[in-house]
N, C-alpha and C positions, 0 to 999 in steps of 0.2 A: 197630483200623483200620476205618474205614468202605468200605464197598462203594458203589458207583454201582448203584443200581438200575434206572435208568430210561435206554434209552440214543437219545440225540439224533441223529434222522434225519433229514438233509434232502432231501426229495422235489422233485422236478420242479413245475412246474405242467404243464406240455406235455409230451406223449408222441405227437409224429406219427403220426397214421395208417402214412404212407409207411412208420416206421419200426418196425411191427408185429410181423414177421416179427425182429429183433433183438431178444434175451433181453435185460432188465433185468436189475439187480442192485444190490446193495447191497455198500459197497465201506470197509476201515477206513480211517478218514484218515488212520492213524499209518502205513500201510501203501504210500501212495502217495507216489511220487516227483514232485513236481514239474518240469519241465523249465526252465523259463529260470530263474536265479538269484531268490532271493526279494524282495531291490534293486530290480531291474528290474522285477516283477511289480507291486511297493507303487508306483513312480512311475508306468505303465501307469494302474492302478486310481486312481490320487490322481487322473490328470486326468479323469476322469469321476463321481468321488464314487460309490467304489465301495459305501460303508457304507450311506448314504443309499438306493441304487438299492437292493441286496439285502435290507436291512432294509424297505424298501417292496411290495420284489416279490417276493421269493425268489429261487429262480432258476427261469428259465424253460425247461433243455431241460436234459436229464441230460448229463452228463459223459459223456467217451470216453475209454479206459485200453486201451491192451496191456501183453503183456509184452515183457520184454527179447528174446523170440525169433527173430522177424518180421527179417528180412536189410532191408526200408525203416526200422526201424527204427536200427540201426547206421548205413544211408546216412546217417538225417538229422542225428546225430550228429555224423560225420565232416562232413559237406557244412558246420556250423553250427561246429563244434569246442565242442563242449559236452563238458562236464564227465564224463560218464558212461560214456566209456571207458575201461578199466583199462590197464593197464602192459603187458598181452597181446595187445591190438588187440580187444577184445572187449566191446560191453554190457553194464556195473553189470547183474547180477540183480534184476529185483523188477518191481512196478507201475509203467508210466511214463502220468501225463495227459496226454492228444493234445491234448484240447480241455476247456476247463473249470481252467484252474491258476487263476484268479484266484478261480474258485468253491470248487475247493478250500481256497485261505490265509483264504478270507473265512471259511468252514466251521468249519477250524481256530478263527482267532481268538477264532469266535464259540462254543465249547464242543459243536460238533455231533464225532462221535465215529462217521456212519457217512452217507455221499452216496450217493444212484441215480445207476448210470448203464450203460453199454452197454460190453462186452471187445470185441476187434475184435480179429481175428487176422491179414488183411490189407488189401492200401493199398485197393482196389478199394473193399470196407465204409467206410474210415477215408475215405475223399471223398467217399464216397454221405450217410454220417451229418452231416460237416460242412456236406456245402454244404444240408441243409435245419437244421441247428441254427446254424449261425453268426449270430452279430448283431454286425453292425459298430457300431464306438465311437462311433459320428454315430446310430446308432439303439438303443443302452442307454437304458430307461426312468429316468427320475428313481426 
C-alpha cells in the first residue's frame, strides 16, 4: 500500500493586517463539517463558475471554523433548522465552517488534504473576521 507523501495545502493569498492578532492554522478537510447541504453549495458555486475562479485565483482570505461549543453556535442552527442537531437538542460535535464552505468542497474536490484558516470561539471575533474577509457573489473574481 502506498503512502501520500506530500500533503496538499491550500493557503490564503490575503492575510489582513486587521486580522493579525488572530492565530492561523492549518485545518484537515476530512475533519470539517460543512454547514449548508452539499446541493446547495454546488448550485451557489455553479452560478459564479466556481472551478474557473479558484483554479485562477486560489482563494483569497482563509476560512473561519468553530467548534460545536459556542451557545451562537446551536442558535444558528435552531434559528436555520439545519441538520446538525441531535435527537438531545444539542450540536453534532466537531469542526463547523462559518465562512469559507464553498472553499472547503472546492479543496476537497480538488485533492488538497489540509486549508488555512482562523478558530473563532465567539460571535463578536466571527463578525469582525467576516465582515473584512467576505466577498459578495457580484464581486468573485473570474
Amino acid at each position: 500500500m502506498l503512502q501520500k507523501l506530500v500533503m496538499k495545502i491550500l493557503y490564503a493569498k490575503n492575510k489582513p493586517k486587521e486580522l493579525e492578532h488572530f492565530k492561523l492554522q492549518l485545518f484537515n478537510l476530512n475533519e470539517l463539517i460543512l454547514i449548508p447541504p452539499e446541493n446547495w453549495l454546488k448550485k451557489r458555486m455553479n452560478s459564479f463558475n466556481y472551478d474557473q475562479s479558484f483554479s485562477n485565483n486560489g482563494i483569497l482570505y482563509p476560512i473561519m471554523v468553530s467548534t460545536h461549543e459556542p451557545e451562537w453556535v446551536y442558535e444558528r442552527f435552531k434559528r436555520k433548522n439545519l441538520p446538525h442537531i441531535d435527537e438531545n437538542n444539542k450540536v453534532k460535535p466537531g469542526l463547523y465552517v462559518q465562512t469559507g464552505n464553498k472553499r472547503v468542497l472546492w479543496a476537497r474536490e480538488n485533492g488538497y488534504d489540509q486549508i488555512e484558516g482562523y478558530l473563532v470561539h465567539n460571535k463578536q471575533d466571527k463578525v469582525k473576521i467576516r465582515s473584512i474577509t467576505h466577498i459578495g457573489h457580484d464581486k468573485i473574481p473570474k
